[in-house]
C-alpha positions as a LaTeX table, in Angstrom:
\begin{tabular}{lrrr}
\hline
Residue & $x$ (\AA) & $y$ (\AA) & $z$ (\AA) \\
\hline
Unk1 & 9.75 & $-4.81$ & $-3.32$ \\
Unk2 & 8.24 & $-7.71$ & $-1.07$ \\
Unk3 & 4.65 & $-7.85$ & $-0.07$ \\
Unk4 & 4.23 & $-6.77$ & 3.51 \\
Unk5 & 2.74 & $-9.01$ & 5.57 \\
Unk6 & 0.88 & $-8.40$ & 9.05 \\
Unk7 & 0.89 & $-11.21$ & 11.30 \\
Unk8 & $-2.06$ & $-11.53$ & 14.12 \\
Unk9 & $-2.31$ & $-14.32$ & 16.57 \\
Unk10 & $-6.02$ & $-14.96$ & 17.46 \\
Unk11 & $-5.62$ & $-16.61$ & 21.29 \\
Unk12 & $-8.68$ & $-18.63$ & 20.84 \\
Unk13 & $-8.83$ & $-20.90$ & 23.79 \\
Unk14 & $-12.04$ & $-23.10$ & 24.73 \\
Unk15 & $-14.57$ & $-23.28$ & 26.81 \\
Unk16 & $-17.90$ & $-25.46$ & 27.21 \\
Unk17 & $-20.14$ & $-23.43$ & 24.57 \\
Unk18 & $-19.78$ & $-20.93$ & 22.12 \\
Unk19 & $-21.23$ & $-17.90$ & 24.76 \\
Unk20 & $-20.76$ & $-14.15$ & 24.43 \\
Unk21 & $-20.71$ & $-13.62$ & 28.02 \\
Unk22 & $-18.58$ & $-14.87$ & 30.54 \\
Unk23 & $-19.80$ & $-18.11$ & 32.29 \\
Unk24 & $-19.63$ & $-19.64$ & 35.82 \\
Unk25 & $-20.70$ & $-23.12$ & 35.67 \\
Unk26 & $-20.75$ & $-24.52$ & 39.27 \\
Unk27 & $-20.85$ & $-28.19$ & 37.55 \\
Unk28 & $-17.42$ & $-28.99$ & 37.28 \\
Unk29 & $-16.26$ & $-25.54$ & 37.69 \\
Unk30 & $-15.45$ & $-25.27$ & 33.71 \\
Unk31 & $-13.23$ & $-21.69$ & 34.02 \\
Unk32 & $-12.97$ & $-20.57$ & 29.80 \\
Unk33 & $-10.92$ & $-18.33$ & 27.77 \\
Unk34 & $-12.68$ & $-16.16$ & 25.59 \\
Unk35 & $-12.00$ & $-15.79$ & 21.93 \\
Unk36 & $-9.49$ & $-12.70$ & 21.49 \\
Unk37 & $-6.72$ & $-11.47$ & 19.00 \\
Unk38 & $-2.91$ & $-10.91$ & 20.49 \\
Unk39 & 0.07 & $-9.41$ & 18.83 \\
Unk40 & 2.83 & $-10.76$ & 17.88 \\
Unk41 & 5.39 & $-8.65$ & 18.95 \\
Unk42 & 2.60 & $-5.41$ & 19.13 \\
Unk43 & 4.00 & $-1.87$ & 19.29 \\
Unk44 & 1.89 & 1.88 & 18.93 \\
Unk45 & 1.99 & 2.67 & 15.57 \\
Unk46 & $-0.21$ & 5.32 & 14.23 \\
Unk47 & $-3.93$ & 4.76 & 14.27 \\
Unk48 & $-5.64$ & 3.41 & 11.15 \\
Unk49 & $-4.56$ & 6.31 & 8.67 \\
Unk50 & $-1.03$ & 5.19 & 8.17 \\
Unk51 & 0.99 & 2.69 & 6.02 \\
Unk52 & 1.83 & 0.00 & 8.20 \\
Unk53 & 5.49 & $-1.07$ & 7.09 \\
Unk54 & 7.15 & $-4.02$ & 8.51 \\
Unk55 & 4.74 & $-7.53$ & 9.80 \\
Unk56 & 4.01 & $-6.06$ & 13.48 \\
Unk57 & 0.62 & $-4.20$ & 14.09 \\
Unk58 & 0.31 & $-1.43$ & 16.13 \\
Unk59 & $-2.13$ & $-1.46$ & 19.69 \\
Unk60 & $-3.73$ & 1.65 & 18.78 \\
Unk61 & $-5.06$ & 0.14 & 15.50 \\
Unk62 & $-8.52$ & $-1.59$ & 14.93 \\
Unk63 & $-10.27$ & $-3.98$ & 12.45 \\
Unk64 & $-13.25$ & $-5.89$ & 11.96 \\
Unk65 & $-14.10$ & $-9.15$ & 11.65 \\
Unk66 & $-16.77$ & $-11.74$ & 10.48 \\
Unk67 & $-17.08$ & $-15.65$ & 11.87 \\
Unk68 & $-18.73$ & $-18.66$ & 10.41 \\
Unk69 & $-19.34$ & $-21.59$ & 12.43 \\
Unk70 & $-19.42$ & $-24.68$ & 11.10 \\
Unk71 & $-20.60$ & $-27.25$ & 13.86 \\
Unk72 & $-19.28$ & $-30.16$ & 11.61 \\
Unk73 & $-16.24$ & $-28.38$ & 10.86 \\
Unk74 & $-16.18$ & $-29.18$ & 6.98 \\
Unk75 & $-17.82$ & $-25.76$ & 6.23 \\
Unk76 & $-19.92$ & $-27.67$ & 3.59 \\
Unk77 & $-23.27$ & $-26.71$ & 4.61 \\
Unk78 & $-22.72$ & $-22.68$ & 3.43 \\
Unk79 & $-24.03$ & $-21.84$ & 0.21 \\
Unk80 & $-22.13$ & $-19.29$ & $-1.56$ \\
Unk81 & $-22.49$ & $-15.34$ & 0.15 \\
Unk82 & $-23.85$ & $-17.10$ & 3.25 \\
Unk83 & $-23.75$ & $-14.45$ & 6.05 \\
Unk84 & $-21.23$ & $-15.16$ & 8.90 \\
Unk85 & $-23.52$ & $-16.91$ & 11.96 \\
Unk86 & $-20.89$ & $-16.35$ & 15.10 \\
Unk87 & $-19.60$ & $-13.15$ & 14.31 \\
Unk88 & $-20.50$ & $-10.21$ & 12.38 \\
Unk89 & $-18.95$ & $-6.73$ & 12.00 \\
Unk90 & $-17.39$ & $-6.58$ & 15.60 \\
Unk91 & $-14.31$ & $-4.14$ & 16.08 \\
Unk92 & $-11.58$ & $-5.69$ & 17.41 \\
Unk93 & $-9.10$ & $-3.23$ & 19.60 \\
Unk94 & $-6.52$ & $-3.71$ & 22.35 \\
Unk95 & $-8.21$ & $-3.06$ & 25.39 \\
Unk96 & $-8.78$ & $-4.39$ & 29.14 \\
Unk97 & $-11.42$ & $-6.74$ & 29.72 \\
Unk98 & $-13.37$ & $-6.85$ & 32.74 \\
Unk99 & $-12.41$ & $-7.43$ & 36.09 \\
Unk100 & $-8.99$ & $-8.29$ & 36.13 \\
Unk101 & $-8.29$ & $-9.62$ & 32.81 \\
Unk102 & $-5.22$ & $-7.98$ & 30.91 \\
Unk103 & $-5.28$ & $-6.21$ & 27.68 \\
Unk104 & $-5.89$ & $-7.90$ & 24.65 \\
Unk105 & $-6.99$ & $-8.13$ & 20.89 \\
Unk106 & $-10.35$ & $-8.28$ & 21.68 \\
Unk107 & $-14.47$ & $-6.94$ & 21.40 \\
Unk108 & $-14.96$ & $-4.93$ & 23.66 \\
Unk109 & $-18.67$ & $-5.26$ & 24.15 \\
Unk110 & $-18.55$ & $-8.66$ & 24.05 \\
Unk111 & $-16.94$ & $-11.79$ & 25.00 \\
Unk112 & $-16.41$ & $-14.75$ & 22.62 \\
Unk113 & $-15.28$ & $-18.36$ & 23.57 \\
Unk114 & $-14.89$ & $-21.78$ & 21.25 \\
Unk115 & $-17.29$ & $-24.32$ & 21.07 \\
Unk116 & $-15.96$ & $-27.75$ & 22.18 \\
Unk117 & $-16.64$ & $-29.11$ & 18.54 \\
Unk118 & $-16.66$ & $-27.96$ & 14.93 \\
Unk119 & $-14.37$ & $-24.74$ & 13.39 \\
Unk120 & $-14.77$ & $-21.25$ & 13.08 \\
Unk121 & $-13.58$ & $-19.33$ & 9.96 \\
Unk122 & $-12.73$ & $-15.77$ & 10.12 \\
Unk123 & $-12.38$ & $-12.76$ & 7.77 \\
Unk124 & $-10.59$ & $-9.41$ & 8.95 \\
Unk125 & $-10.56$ & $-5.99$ & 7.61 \\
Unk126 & $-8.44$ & $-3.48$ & 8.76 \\
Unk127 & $-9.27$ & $-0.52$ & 9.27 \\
Unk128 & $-12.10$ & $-1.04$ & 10.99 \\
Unk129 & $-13.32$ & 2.24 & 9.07 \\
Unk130 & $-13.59$ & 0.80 & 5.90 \\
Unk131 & $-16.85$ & $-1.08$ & 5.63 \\
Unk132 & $-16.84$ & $-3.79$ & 2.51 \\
Unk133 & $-19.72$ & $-3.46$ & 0.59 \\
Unk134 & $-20.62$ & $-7.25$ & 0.83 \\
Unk135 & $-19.56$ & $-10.48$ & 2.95 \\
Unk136 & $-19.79$ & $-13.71$ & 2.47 \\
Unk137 & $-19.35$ & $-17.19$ & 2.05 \\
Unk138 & $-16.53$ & $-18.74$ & $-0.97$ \\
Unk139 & $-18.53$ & $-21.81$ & $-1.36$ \\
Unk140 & $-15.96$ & $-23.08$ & $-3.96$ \\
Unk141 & $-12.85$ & $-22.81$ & $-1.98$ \\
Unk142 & $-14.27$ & $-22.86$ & 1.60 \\
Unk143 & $-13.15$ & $-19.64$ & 2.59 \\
Unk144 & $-14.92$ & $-16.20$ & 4.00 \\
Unk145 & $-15.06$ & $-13.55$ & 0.91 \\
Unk146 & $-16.15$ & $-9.60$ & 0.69 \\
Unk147 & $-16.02$ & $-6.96$ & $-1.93$ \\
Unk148 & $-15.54$ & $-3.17$ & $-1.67$ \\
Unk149 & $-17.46$ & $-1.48$ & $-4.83$ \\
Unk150 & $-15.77$ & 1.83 & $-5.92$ \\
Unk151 & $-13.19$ & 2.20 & $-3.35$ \\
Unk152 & $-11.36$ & 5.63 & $-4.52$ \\
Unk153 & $-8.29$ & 7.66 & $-3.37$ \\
Unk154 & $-8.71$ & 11.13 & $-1.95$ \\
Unk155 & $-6.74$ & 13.05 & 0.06 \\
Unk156 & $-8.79$ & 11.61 & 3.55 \\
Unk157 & $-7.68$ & 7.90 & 2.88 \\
Unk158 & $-4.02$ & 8.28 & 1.05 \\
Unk159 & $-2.81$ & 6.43 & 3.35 \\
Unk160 & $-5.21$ & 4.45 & 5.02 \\
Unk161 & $-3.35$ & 0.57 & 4.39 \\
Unk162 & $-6.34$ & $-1.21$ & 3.13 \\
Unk163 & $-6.20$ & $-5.04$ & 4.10 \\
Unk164 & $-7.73$ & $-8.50$ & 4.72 \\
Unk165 & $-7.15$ & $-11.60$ & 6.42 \\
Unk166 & $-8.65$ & $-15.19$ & 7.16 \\
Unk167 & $-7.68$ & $-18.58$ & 9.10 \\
Unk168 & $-10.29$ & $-21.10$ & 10.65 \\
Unk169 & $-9.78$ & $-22.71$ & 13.96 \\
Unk170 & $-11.04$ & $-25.88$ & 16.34 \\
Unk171 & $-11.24$ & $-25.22$ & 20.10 \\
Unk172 & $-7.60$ & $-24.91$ & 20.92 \\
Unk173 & $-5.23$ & $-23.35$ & 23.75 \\
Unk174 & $-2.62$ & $-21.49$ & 21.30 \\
Unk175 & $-2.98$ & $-18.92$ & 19.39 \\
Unk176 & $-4.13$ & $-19.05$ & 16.09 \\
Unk177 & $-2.44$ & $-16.86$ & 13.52 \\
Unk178 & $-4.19$ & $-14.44$ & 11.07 \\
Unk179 & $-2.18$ & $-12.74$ & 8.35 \\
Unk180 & $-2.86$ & $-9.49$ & 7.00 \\
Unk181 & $-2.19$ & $-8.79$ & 3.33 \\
Unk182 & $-2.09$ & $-5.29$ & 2.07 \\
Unk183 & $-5.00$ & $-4.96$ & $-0.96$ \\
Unk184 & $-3.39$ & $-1.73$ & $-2.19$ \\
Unk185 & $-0.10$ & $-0.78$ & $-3.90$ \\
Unk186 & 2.13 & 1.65 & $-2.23$ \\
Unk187 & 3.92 & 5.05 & $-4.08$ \\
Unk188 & 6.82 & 6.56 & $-2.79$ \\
Unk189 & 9.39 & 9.06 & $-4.70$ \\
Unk190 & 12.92 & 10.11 & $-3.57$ \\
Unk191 & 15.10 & 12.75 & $-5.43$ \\
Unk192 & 19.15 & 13.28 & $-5.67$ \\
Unk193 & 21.57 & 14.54 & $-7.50$ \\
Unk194 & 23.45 & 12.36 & $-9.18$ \\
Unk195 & 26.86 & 14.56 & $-8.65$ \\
Unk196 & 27.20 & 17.72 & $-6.06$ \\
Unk197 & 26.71 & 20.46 & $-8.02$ \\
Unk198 & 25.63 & 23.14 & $-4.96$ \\
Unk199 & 29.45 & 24.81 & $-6.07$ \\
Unk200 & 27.54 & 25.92 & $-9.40$ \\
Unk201 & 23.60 & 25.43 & $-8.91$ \\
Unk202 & 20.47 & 24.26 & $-6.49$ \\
Unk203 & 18.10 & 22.04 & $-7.68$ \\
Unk204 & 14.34 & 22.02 & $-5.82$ \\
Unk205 & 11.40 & 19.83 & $-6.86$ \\
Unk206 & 8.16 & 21.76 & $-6.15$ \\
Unk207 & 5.87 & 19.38 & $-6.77$ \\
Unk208 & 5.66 & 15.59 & $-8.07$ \\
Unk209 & 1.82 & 14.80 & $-10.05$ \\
Unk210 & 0.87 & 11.13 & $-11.58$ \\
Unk211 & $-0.86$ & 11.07 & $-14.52$ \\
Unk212 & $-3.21$ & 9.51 & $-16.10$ \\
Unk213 & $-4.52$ & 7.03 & $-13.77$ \\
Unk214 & $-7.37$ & 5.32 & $-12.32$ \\
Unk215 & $-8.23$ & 6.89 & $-8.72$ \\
Unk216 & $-10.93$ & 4.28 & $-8.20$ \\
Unk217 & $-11.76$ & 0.30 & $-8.70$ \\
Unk218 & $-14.36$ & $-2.59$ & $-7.58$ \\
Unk219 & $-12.40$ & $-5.01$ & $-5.08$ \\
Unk220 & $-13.16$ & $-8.67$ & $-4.65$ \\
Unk221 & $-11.17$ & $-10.60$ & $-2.14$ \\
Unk222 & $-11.37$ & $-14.53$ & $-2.24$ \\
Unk223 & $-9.23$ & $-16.95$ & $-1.93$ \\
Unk224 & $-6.43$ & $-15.19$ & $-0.78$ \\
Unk225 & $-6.33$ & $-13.33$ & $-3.58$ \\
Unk226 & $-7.08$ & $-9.90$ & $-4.75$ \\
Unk227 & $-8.78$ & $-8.65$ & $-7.78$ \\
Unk228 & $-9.33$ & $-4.86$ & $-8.88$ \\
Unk229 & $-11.77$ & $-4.28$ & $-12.21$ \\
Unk230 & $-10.88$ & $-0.78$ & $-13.37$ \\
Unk231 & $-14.20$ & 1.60 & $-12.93$ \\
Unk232 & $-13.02$ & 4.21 & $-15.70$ \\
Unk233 & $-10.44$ & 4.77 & $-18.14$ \\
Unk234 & $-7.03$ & 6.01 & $-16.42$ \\
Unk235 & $-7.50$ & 9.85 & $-17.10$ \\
Unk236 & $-7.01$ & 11.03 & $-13.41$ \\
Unk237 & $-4.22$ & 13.13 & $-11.91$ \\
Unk238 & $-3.13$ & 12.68 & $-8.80$ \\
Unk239 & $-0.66$ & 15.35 & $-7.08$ \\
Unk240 & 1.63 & 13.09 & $-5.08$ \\
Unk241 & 3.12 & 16.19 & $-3.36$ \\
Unk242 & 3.61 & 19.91 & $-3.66$ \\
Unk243 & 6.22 & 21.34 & $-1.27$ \\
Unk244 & 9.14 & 22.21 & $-2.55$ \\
Unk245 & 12.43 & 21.08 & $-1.41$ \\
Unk246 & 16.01 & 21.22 & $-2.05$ \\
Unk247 & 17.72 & 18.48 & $-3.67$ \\
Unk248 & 20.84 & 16.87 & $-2.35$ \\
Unk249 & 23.58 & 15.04 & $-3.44$ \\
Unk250 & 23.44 & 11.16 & $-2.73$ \\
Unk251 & 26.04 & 8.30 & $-4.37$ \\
Unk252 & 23.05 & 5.53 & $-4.30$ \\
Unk253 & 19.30 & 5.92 & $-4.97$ \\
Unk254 & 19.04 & 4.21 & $-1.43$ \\
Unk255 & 20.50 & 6.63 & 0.23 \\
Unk256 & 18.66 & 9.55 & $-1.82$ \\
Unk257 & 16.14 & 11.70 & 0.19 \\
Unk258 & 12.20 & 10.54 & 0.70 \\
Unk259 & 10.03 & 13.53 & $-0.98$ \\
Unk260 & 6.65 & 13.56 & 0.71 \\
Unk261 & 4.92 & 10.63 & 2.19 \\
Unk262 & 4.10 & 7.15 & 0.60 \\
Unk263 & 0.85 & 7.33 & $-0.54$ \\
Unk264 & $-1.34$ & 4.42 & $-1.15$ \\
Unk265 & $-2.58$ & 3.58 & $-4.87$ \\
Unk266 & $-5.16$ & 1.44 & $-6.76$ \\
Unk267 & $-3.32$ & $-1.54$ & $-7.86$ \\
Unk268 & $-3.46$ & $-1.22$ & $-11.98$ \\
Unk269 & $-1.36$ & $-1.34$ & $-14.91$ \\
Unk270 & $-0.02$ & 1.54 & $-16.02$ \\
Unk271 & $-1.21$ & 2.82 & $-19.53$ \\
Unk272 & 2.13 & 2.28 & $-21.98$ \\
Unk273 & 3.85 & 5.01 & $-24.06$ \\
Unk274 & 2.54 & 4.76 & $-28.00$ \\
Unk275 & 5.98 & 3.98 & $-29.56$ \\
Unk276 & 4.56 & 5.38 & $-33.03$ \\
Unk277 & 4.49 & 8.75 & $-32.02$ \\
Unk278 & 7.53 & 10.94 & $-30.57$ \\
Unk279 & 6.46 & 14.22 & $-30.30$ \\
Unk280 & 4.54 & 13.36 & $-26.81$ \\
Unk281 & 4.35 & 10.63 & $-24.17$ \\
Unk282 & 1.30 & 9.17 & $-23.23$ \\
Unk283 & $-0.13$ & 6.41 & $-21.06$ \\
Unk284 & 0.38 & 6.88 & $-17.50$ \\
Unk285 & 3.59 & 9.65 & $-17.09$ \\
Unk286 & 4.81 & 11.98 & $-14.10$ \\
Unk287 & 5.57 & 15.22 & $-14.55$ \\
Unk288 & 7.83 & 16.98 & $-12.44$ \\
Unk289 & 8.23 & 20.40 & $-11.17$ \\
Unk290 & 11.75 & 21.72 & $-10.20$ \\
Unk291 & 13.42 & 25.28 & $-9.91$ \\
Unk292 & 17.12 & 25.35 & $-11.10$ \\
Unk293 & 19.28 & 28.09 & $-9.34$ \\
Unk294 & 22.86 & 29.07 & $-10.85$ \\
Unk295 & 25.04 & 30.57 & $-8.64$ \\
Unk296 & 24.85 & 33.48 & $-11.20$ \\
Unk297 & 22.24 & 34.11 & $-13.86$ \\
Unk298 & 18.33 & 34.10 & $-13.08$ \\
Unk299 & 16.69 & 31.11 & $-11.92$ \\
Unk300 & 15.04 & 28.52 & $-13.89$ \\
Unk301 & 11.62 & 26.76 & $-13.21$ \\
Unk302 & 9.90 & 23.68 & $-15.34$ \\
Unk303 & 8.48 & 20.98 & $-15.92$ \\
Unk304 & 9.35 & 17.62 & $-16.82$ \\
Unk305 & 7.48 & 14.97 & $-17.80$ \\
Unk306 & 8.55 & 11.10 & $-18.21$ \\
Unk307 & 6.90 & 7.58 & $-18.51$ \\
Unk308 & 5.78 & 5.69 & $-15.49$ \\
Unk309 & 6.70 & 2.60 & $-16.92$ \\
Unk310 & 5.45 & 0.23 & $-13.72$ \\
Unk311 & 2.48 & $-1.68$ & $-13.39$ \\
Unk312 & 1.75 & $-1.55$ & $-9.96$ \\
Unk313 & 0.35 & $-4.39$ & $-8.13$ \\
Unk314 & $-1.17$ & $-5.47$ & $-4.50$ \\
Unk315 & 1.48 & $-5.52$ & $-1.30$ \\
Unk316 & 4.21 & $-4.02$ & $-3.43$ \\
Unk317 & 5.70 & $-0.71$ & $-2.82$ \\
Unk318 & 7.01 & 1.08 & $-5.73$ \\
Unk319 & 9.92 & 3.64 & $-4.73$ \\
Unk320 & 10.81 & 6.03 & $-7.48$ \\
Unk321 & 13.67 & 7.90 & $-7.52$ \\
Unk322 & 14.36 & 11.18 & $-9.09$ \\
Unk323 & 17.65 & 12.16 & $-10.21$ \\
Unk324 & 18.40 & 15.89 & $-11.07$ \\
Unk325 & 21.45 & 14.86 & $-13.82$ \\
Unk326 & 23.12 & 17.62 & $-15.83$ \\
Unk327 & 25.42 & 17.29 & $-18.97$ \\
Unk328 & 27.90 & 20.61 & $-18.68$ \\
Unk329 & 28.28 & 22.89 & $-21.15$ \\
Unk330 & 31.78 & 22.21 & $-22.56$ \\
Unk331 & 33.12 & 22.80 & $-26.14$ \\
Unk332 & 35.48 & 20.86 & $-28.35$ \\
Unk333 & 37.16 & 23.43 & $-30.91$ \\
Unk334 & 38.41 & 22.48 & $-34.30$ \\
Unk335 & 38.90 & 24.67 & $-37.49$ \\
Unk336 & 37.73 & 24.79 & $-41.02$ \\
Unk337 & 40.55 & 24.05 & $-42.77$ \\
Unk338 & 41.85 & 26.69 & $-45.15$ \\
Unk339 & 40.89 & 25.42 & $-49.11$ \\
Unk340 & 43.68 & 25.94 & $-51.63$ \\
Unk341 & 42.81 & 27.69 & $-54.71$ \\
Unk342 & 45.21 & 27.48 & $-57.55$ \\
Unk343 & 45.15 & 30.89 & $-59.76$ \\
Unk344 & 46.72 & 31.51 & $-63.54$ \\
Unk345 & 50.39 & 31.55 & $-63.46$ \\
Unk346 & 51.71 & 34.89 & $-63.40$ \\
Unk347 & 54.96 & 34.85 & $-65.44$ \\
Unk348 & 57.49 & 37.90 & $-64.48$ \\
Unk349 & 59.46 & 39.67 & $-67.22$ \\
Unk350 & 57.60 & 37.57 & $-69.85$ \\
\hline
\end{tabular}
């Protein structure tokens, strides 16, 4: 699957100094745009707890973001962690600004404008519910960096799409693009049948469970990059869903039905099967619950339970699909051929 991608365009036009508030300079009548974010090609979506699919972000969404000013523009002078010194922790959201001023990607406490000289670097983090545990300065690479220690998957976050971003920027009149990467993997099962059987029996999954998994990890973003460290060995469960539905006969696995919503995941790799033993799988394995229904004869419920197989990684989205196969009962006759046993010869009217 390909990494989705969430393009922002910061509209970060100048003005005379770099001053939260707007200004009216009677000296040459300097009139300045403040520092705000604006969509490319925005749409509603839903609000911070959903997957975000596709490289537009939605105007009921928010996200946070630090600034570091660098007045020589070189970003030299920050030691490494520095704390941002032009912004910090300010939630961005699409809202009006005063007076007249349209909508826009912007604070709304507070407004920001460019300073005539030097760069600003920015980091992002969307949702704007998720706090990182630390920013900072990359003093290696130049760049913003956080962490987020222990973030864990529960039912209240499953899908909450986790992401960061970061650009830097000179006073300017365009817009100034920030792209969001995703910092989580993505789940998602489908089921089918792989013929249609519903002339002999019904097939329903009741319920689809991961196992043996981590459910939490230490994030550190920098560079671009993502990197999880594992926080425990991967012994969790995680029920993906548990309603039961009927399954249905699809030709592709494209065209086979979604079970459940996606649910987010920490990126990891998945524990392998031990190829020495046969008798059981282990490493990371899903076990499946169905309910097979004859058209006559009792009903028949189970589980199953197969390898993973995937290592899942950051921005991907890993679609499994489940197909309900059966091999038919059929017989192929043959007979025991009859063995010839030669007796004494019986002479007549010896």
């Amino acid at each position: 699957m390909k990494t989705n991608q969430l393009i922002l365009a910061a509209a970060l036009i100048a003005l005379a100094a770099c001053n939260k508030e707007n200004v009216d300079n009677n000296v040459g009548k300097l009139d300045g745009e403040e520092i705000g974010f604006n969509v490319v090609n925005q749409r509603a979506t839903k609000a911070n707890d959903a997957i975000i699919t596709g490289t537009t972000y939605g105007t009921d969404n928010t996200f946070k973001v630090w600034g570091w000013q660098s007045e020589g523009g070189a970003f030299a002078e920050f030691a490494d962690a520095a704390a941002s010194n032009f912004m910090s922790n300010l939630t961005i959201s699409w809202t009006g600004g005063r007076l007249s001023r349209a909508e826009a990607w912007r604070n709304a406490d507070n407004y920001y404008y460019w300073p005539f000289t030097g760069k600003i670097s920015f980091l992002a983090v969307h949702p704007s519910t998720v706090a990182p545990t630390t920013t900072g300065w990359d003093a290696t690479n130049l760049k913003p960096q956080a962490t987020v220690a222990d973030y864990t998957i529960s039912d209240a976050n499953k899908t909450v799409d986790l992401m960061f971003a970061n650009n830097e920027g000179s006073r300017r009149s365009d817009a100034l693009p920030m792209v969001f990467s995703h910092a989580l993997s993505q789940i998602q099962f489908r089921v089918r049948t792989n013929e249609d059987y519903s002339a002999d029996v019904t097939f329903k999954v009741n319920s689809v469970t991961i196992n043996n998994i981590d459910l939490s990890g230490d994030l550190a973003y920098a560079n671009d990059a993502f990197t999880w460290t594992d926080n425990a060995a991967q012994t969790a469960s995680w029920p993906y869903y548990a309603t039961t539905a009927t399954v249905a006969y699809h030709a592709t696995d494209a065209d086979a039905d979604l079970y459940g919503d996606a649910n987010v995941m920490i990126p990891q790799a998945a524990n392998a099967d031990d190829p020495a033993t046969t008798d059981v799988l282990e490493g990371t394995t899903l076990t499946i619950n169905y309910t097979m229904e004859p058209v006559s004869g009792a009903a028949i419920t189970g589980d199953v339970t197969v390898g993973a197989g995937q290592e899942w990684l950051e921005g991907k989205k890993y679609v499994y699909t489940l197909n309900f196969k059966l091999n038919e009962i059929l017989f192929n006759p043959s007979v025991t051929d009859w063995v010839v046993v030669n007796v004494d010869t019986i002479n007549i009217l010896d």
